[in-house]
N, C-alpha and C positions, 0 to 999 in steps of 0.2 A: 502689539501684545496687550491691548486694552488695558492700561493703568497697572499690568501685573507687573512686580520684580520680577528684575531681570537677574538668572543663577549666578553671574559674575560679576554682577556689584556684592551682589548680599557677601558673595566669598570672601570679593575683597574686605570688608566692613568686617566680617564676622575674623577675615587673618589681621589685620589691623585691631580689635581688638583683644587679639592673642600677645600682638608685640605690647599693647601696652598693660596687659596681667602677667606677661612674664618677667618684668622686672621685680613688680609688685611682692610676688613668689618668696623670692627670697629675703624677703622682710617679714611676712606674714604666711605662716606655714598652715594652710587645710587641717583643720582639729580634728584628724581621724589616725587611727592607728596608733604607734609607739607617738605620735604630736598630739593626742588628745587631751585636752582641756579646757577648764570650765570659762565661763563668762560668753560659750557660744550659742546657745540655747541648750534646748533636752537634749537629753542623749537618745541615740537608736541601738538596741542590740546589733553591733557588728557585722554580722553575717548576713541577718536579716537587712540590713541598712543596703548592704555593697550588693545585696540580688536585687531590692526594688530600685535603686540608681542605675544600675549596667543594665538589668535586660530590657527595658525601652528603646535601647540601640540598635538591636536587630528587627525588633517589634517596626518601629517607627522605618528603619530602612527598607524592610519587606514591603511598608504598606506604600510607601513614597515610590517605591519602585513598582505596586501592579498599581497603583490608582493614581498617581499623584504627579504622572509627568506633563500635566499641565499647572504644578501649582506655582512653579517660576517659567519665566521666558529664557529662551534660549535663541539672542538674535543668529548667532554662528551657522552660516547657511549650513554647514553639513549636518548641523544635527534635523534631520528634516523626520517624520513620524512614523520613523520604523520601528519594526520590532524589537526587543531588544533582542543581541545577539545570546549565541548557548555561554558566549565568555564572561557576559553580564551574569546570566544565572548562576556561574561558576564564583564569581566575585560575590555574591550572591550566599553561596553555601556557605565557602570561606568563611566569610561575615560570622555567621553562625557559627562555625565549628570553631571562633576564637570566644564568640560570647559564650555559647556555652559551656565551656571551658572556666571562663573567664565570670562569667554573674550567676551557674548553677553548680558546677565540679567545685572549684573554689572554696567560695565560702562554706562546702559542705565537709571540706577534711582539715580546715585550718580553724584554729582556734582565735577569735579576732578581734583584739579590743574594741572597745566604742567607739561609735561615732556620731556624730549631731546633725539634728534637722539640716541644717544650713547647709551643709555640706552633701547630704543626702541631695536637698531640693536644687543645688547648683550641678550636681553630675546629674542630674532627669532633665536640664535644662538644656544644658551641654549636649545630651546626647539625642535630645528633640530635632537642637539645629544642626547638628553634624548628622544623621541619621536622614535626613528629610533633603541636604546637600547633596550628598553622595548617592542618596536613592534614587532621587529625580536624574540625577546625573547619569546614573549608570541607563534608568530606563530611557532618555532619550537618546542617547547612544552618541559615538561617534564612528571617524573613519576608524579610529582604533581598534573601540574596541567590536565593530563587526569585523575586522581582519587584524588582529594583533599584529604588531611587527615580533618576529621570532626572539629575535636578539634583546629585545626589551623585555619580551616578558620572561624569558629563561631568566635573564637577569635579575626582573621583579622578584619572580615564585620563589628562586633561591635565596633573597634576602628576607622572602616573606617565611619561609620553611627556617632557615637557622636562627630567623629573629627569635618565630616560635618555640624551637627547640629549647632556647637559651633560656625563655620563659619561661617554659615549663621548669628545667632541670633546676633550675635557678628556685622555684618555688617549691618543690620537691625537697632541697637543699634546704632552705630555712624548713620545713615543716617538719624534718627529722632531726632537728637540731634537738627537740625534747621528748624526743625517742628513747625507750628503755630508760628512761630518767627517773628517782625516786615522784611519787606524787608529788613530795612539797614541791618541787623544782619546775611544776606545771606553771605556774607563771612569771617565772626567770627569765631572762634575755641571756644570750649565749652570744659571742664570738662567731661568727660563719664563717668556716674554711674551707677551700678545697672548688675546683674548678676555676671561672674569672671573682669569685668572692677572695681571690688569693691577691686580685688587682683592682678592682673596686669594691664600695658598701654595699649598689643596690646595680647586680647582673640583671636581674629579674626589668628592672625598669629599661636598660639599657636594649635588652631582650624588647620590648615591647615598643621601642621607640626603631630598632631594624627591622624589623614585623610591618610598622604600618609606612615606612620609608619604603618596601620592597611591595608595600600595595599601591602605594603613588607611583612608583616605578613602573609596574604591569600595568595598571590601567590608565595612565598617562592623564587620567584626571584632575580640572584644579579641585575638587570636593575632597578628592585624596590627597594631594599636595597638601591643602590646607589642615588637614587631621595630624598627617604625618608631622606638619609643624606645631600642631596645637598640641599634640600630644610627650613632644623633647619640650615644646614652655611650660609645660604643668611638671613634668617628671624630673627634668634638672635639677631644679629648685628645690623640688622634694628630697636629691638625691644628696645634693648640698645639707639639707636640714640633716638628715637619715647619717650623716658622716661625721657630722659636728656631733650627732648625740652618742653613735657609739665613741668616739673620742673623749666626751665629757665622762659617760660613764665607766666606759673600760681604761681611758687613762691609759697609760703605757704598754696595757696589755693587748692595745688597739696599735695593730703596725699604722706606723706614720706615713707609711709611702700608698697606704693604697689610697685610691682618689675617690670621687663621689660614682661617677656612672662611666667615663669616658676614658677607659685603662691609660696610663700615663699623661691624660690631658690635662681631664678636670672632675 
């Protein structure tokens, strides 16, 4: 492979430094949203911040996926220079219809505190290497994913489909919380009740962590493995912050039993 990286060291190297940000996490909470504060550079309007960080994701996977499956090596005899399969392009769409979703629907019906350069420039960064993993990955293909095994991907799709659901309902949830509310009360925090908000702080995140467990699952990918794990080390932690804050500010009126993201875990 002439002096190119090979896809499963970088993985390794790139899941290796997941294990060691995810301790970090829970010491030091990403200064965006309800954790936003000063001393981290400028601030970015909100919405605007979370569209230019997310959609690089599918940008940079589309392009990794028609051009770029020569930009790492793949010793693994079977991935030899086929096409990609129609399961690939389906992983593919997927991809998309959680981004946009997720870096255009979004930020377009939520109202969303600041967030700062830093933060901005580390999710573009993020989404570079993960995007450009998984793209290469899916375009070189494997025995997989040109013949899926059945039982795996029924498996996958359905934890990929109720991850999403949970997502969505779960964000839909918070965004009517200041629904029919007087103006002044447009930038209040509320209580969130009703669904798994009845068993943890943050369903929404817990949602988005069964989503990309159930795409490592279909596509048996280490690209996907590796997300599916990047993405429970960035979200725990936050789920942890996001529990301890309605606690401090709601105080008693915040049930003590519910947990951060993992209904009766954690």
């Amino acid at each position: 492979a002439g002096g190119m990286l090979e896809h499963a060291d970088v993985t390794f190297w790139w899941v290796a430094v997941g294990v060691v940000t995810f301790p970090v996490l829970f010491f030091v909470s990403a200064p965006y949203g309800k954790l936003v504060r000063d001393g981290w550079g400028g601030r970015v309007d909100g919405r605007l911040g979370w569209f230019v960080q997310e959609i690089p994701s599918p940008v940079v996977l589309t392009l990794s996926f028609l051009y770029g499956g020569d930009l790492l090596a793949f010793s693994d005899a079977a991935r030899a220079k086929t096409a990609p399969s129609a399961f690939a392009y389906a992983c593919l769409a997927v991809w998309w219809a959680h981004y946009l979703n997720r870096a255009v629907y979004y930020p377009l019906v939520r109202r969303m505190s600041d967030t700062t350069v830093p933060v901005v420039l580390m999710a573009i960064a993020f989404n570079f290497v993960n995007g450009t993993l998984v793209g290469t990955e899916l375009a070189r293909g494997s025995e997989h994913l040109a013949e899926p095994s059945v039982p795996r991907l029924a498996l996958g799709a359905s934890l990929f489909v109720a991850g999403a659901g949970l997502n969505v309902v779960s964000d839909a949830t918070l965004r009517n919380l200041r629904k029919g509310r007087p103006a002044k009360d447009a930038r209040k925090h509320f209580v969130p009740s009703g669904g798994l908000f009845e068993l943890v702080a943050c369903p929404h995140y817990l949602g988005e962590c069964v989503e990309w467990l159930g795409f490592a699952v279909a596509t048996s990918t280490r690209a996907g493995w590796a997300f599916a794990f990047w993405t429970f080390a960035n979200l725990m932690p936050r789920a942890v912050a996001y529990r301890r804050w309605y606690a401090e500010k709601f105080g008693r009126r915040y049930p003590a039993t519910r947990k951060a993201m993992i209904p009766f875990v954690w």
